[in-house]
Backbone as CSV, one residue per row, in Angstrom:
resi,resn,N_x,N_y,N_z,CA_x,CA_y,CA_z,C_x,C_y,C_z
1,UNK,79.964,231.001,16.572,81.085,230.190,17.021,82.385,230.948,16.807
2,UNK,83.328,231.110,17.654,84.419,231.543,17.543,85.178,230.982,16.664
3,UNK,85.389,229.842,16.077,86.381,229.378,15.438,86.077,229.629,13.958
4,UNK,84.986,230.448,13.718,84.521,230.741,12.435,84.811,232.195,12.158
5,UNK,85.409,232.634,11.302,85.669,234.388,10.911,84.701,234.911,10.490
6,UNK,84.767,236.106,10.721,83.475,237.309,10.825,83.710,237.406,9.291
7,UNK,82.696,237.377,8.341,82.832,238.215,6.964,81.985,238.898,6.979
8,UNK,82.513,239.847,5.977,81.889,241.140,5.158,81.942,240.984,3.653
9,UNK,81.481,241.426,2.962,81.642,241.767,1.550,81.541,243.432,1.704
10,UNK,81.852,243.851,0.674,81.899,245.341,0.310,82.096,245.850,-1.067
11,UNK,81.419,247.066,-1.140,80.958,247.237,-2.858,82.176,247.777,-3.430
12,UNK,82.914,248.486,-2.859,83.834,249.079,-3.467,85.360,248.472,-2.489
13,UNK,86.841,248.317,-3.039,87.543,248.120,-2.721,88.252,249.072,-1.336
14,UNK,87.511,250.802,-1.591,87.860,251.449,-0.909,87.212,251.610,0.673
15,UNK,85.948,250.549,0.631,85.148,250.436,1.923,85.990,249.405,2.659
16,UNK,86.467,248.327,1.813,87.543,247.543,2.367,88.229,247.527,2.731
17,UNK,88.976,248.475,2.521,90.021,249.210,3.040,89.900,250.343,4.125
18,UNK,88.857,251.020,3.833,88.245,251.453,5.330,87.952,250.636,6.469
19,UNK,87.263,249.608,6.142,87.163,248.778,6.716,88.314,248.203,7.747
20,UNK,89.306,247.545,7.026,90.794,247.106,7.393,91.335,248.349,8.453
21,UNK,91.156,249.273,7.787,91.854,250.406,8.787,91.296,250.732,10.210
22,UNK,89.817,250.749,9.980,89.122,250.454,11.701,90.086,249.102,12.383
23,UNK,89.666,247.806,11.805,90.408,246.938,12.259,91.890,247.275,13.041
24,UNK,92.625,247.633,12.232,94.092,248.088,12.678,93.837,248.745,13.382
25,UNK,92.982,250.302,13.428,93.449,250.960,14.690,92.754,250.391,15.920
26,UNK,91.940,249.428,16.120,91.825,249.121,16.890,92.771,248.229,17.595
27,UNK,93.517,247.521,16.965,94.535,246.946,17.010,94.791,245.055,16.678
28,UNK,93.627,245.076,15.829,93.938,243.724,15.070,94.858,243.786,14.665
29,UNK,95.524,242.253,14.531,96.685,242.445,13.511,96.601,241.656,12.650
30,UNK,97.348,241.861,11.427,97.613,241.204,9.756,97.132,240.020,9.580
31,UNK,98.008,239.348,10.255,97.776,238.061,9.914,95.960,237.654,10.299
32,UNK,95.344,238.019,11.328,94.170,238.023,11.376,92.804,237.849,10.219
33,UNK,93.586,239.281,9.630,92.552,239.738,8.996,92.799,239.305,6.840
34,UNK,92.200,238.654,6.522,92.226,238.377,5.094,90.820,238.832,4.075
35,UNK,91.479,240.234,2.984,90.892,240.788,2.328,91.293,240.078,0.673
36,UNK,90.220,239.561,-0.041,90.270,239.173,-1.174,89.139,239.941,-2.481
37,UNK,89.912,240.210,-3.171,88.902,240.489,-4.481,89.407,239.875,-5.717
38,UNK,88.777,240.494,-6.636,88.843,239.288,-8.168,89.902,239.178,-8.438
39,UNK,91.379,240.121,-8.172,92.751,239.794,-8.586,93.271,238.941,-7.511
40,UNK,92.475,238.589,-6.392,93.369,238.089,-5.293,93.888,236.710,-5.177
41,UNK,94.735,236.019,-5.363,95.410,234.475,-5.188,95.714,234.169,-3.443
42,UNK,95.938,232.944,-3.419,96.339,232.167,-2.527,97.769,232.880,-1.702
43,UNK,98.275,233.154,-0.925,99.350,232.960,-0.636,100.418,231.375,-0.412
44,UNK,101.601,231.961,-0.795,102.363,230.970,-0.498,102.315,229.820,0.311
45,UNK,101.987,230.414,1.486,102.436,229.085,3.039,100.907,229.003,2.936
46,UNK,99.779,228.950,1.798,98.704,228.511,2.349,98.309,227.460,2.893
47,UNK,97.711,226.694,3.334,97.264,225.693,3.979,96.812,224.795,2.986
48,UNK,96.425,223.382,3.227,96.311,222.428,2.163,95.022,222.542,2.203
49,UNK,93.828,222.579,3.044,92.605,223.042,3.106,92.315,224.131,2.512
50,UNK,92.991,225.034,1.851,92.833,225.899,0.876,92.999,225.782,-0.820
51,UNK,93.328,224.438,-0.910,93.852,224.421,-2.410,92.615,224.009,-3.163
52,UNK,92.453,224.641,-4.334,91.497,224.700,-5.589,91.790,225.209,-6.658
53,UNK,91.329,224.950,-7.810,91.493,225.188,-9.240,91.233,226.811,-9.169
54,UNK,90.657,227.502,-8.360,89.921,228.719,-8.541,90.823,229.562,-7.560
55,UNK,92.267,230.220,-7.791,92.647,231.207,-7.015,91.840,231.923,-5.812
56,UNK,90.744,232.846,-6.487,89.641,233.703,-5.724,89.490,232.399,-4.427
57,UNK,88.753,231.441,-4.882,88.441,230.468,-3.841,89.097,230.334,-2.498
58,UNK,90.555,229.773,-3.625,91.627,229.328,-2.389,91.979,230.598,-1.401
59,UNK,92.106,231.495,-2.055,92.033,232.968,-0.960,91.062,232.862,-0.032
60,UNK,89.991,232.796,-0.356,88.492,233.015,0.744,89.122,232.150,1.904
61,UNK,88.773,230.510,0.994,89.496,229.627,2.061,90.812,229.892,3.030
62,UNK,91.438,230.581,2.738,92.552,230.772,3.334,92.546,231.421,4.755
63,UNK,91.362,232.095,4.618,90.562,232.701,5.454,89.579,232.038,6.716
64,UNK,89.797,230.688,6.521,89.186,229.773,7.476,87.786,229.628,7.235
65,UNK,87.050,229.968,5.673,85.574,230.106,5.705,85.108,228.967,5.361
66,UNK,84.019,228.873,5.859,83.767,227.446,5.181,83.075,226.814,3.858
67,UNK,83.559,226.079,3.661,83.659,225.868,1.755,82.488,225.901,1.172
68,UNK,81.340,225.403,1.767,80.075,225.873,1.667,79.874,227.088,1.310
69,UNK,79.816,227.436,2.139,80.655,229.541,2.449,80.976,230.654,1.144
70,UNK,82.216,229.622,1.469,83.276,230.199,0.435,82.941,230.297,-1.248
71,UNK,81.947,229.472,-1.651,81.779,228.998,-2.947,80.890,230.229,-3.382
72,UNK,79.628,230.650,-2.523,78.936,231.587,-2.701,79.810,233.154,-2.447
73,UNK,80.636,233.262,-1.621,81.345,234.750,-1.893,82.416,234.887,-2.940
74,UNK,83.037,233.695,-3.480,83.923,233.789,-4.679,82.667,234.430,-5.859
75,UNK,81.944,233.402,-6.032,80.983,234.082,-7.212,80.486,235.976,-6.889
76,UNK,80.526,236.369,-5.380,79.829,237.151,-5.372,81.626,238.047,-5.528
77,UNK,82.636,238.073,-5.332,83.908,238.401,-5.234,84.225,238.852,-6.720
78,UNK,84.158,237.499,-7.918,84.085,237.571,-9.212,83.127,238.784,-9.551
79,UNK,82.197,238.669,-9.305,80.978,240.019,-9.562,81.405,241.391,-9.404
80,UNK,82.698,241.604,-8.581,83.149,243.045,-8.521,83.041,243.513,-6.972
81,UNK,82.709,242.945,-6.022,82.473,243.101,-4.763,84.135,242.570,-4.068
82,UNK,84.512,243.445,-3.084,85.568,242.756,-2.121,85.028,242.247,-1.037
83,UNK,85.607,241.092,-0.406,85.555,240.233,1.080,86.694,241.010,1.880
84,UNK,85.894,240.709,3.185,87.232,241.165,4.367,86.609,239.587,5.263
85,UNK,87.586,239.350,5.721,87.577,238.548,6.742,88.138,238.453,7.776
86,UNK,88.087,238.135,9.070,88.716,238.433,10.703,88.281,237.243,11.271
87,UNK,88.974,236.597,11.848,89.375,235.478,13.037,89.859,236.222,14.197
88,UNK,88.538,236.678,14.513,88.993,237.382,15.951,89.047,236.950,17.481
89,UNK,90.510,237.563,18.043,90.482,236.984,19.095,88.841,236.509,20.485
90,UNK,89.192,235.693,21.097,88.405,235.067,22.077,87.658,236.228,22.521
91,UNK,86.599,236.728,22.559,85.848,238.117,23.424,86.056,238.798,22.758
92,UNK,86.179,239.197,21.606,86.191,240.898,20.751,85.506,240.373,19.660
93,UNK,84.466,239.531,19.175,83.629,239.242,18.293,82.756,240.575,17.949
94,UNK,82.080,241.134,19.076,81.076,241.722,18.720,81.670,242.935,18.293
95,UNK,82.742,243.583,19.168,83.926,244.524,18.390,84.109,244.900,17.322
96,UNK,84.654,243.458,17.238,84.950,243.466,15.757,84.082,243.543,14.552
97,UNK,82.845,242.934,14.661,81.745,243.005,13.945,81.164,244.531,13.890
98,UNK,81.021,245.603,14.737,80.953,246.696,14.703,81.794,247.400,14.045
99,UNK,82.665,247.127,13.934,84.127,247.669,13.414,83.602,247.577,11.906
100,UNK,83.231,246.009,11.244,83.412,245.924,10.086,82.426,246.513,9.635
101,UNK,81.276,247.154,10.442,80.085,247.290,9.995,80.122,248.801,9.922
102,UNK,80.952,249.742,10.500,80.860,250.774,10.009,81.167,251.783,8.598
103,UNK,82.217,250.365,7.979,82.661,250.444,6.666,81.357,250.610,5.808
104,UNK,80.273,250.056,6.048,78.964,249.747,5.114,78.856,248.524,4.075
105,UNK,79.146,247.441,5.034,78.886,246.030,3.807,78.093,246.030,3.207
106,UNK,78.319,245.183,2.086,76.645,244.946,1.295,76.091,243.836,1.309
107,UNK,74.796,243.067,1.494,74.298,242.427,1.805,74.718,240.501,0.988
108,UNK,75.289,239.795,1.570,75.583,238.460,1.003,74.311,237.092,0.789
109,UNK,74.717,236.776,-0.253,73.589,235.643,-0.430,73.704,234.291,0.559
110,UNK,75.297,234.714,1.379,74.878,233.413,2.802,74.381,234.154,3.747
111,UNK,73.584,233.070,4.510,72.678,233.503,5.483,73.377,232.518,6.657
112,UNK,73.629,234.123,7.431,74.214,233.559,8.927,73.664,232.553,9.870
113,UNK,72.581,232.383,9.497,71.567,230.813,10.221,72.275,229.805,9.396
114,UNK,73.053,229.741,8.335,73.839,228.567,8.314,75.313,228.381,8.795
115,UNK,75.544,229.064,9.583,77.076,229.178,9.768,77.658,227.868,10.449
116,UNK,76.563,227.415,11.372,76.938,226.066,11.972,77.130,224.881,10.796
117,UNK,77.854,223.811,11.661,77.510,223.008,10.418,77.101,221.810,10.980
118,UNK,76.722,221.098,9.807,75.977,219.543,10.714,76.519,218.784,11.057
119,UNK,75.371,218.314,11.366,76.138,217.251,13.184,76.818,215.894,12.375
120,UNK,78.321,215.741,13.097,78.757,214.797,12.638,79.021,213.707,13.151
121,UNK,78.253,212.307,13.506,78.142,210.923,14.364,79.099,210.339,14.616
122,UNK,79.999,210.470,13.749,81.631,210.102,13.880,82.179,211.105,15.027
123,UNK,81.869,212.196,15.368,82.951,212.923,16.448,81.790,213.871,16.865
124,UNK,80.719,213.056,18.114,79.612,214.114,18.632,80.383,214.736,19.541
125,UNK,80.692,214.779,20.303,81.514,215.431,21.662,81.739,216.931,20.335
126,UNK,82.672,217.155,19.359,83.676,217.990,18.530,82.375,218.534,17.874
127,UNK,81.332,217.936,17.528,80.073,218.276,16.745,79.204,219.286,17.695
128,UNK,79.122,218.975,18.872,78.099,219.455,20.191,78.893,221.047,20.308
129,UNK,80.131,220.904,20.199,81.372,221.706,21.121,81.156,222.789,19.539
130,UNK,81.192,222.312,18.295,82.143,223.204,17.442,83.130,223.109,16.928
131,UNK,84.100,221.949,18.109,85.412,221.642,17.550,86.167,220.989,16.342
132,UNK,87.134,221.048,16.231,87.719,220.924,15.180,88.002,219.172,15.566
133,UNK,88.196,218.132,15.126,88.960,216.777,15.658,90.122,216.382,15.354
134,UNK,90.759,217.530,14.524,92.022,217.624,14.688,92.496,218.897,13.896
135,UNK,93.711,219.173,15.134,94.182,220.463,14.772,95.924,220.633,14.438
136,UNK,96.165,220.552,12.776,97.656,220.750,12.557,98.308,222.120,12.873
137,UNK,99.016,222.126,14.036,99.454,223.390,14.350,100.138,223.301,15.677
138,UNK,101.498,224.112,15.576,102.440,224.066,16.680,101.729,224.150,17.990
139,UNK,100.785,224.860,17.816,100.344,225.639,18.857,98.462,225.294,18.629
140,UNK,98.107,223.917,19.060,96.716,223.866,18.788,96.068,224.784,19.839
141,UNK,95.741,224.777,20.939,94.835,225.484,21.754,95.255,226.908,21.700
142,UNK,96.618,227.363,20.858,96.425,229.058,20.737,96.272,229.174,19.073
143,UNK,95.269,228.182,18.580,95.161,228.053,17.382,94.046,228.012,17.001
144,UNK,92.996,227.112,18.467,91.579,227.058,18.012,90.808,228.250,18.655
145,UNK,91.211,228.653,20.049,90.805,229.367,20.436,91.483,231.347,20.260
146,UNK,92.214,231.308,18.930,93.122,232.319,18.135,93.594,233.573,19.109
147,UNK,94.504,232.756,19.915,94.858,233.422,21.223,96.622,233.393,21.058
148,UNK,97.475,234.243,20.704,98.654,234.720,20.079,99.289,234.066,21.432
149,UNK,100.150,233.263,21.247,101.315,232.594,21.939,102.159,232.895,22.438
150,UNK,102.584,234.458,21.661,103.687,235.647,22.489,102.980,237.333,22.369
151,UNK,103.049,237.772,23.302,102.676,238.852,22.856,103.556,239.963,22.665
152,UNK,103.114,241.240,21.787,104.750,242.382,21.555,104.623,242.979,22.711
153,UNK,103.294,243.104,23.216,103.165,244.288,24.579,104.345,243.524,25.293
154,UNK,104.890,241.959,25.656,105.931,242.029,26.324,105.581,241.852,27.852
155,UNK,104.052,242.020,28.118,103.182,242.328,29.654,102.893,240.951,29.725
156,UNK,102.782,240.587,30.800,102.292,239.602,31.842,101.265,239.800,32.714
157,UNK,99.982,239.063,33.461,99.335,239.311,34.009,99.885,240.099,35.609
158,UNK,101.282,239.030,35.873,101.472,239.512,36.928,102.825,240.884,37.004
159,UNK,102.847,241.087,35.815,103.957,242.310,36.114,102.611,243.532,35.033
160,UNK,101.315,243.060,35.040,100.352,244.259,34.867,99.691,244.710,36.683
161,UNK,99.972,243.686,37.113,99.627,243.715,38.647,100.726,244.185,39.863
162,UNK,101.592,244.455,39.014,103.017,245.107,39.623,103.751,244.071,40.811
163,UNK,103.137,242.363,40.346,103.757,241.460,41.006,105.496,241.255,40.023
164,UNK,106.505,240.919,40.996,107.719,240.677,40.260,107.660,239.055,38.710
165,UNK,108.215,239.081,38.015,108.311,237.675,37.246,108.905,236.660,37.998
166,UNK,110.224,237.196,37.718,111.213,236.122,38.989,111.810,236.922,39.700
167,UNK,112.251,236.243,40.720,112.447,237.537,42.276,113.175,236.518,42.108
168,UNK,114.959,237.104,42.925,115.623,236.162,43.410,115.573,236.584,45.017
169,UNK,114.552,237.380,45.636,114.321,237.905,47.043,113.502,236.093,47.203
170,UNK,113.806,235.679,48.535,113.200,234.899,49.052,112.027,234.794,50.135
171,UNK,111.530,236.189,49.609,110.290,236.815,50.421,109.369,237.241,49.575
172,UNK,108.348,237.133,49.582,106.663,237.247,48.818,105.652,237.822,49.671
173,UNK,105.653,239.143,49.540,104.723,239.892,50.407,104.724,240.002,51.530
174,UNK,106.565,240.245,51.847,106.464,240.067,53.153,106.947,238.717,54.215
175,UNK,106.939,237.965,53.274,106.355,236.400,54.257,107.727,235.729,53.154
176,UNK,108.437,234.753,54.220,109.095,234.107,53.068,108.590,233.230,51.982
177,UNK,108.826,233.089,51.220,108.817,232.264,50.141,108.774,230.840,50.164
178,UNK,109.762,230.326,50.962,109.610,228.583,51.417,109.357,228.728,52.996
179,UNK,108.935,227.657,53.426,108.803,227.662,55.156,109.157,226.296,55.036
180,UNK,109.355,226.265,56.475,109.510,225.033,57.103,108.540,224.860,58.291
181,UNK,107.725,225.319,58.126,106.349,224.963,58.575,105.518,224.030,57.753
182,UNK,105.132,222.919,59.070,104.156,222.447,58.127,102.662,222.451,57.705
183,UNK,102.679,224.051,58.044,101.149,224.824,57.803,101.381,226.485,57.487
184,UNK,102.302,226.396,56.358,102.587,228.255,56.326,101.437,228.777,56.680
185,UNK,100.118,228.775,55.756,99.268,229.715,55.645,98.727,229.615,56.990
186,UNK,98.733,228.850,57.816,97.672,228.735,59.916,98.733,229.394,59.849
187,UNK,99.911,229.244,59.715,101.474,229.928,60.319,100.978,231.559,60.300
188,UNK,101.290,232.046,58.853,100.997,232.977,58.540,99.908,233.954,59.109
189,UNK,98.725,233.578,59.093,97.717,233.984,59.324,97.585,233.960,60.631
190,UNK,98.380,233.424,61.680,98.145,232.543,63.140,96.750,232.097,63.247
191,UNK,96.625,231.273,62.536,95.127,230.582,62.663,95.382,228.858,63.044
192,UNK,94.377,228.940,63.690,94.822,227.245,64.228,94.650,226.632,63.058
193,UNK,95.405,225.139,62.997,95.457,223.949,62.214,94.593,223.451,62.164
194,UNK,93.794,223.122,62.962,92.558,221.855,63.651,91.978,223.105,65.107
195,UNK,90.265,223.093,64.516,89.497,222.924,65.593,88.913,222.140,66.357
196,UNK,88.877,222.583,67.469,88.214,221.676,68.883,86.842,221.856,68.529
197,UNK,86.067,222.550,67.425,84.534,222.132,68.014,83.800,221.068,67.003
């Protein structure tokens, strides 16, 4: 499921960091990606779904894992092992999972056949789907589906297609822009309105 982050564990802090650095050059970014080990705390603006008596914890959590989850990699975190974690964008899952895997994780006591979670009778539609049934965030649908709201590239689909943004030309390929026809495209095309057969 996409709305769940890819983890790793790793034996040494410095695979983690190898790790992280594939990430980056591929061009994840920061906020994405959350690396915790035994000194690691909560950040500030964490989320209220992250709060616990156990720092290590609230970090994992912070990470979007699920608490189930999370309970078994804190203990394994405490043990001397680092976590990396990634909420990766829509279509670069498997990417990314390659990415983390060239670092050399070490093997975790959760087992990815539980990652789903059970079905909940109160909200089947959100249970069937994956979804969340409610989402606090400016920006829910570039939140569940972790799809960045502005981008730095600054690009647009249609000025990657070398179409204009806004034209103050009142012509579009040629063809004006408004008609006063009341069939531009038969207009355009000279194709009849209505056939006779």
């Amino acid at each position: 499921m996409i709305n769940y982050p890819i983890v790793r564990l790793y034996a040494t802090s410095q695979a983690a960091k190898a790790a992280v650095a594939n990430l980056k050059r591929w061009g994840f970014e920061d906020e994405l990606i959350n690396v915790v080990d035994a000194s690691s705390s909560p950040p500030a603006n964490a989320p209220a779904s992250a709060a616990s008596s156990d720092p290590v914890l609230s970090a994992i959590l912070c990470g979007f894992v699920l608490k189930a989850h999370a309970e078994v990699y804190a203990r394994e975190v405490r043990a001397g092992r680092t976590l990396v974690s990634l909420r990766a964008p829509f279509g670069v899952g498997g990417i990314a999972e390659e990415l983390l895997d060239e670092a050399g994780p070490v093997p975790s006591a959760v087992k990815t056949s539980e990652v789903l979670p059970t079905w909940d009778d109160a909200a089947p539609f959100s249970s069937a789907l994956g979804l969340p049934t409610t989402v606090r965030a400016t920006a829910p649908f570039s939140t569940f589906w972790v799809l960045p709201t502005l981008t730095r590239r600054g690009r647009t689909l249609g000025s990657a297609l070398g179409f204009p943004e806004i034209s103050s030309s009142r012509f579009i390929f040629g063809s004006p822009s408004l008609s006063r026809s009341a069939a531009p495209l038969s207009s355009m095309l000279k194709l009849p309105l209505l056939s006779g057969r």
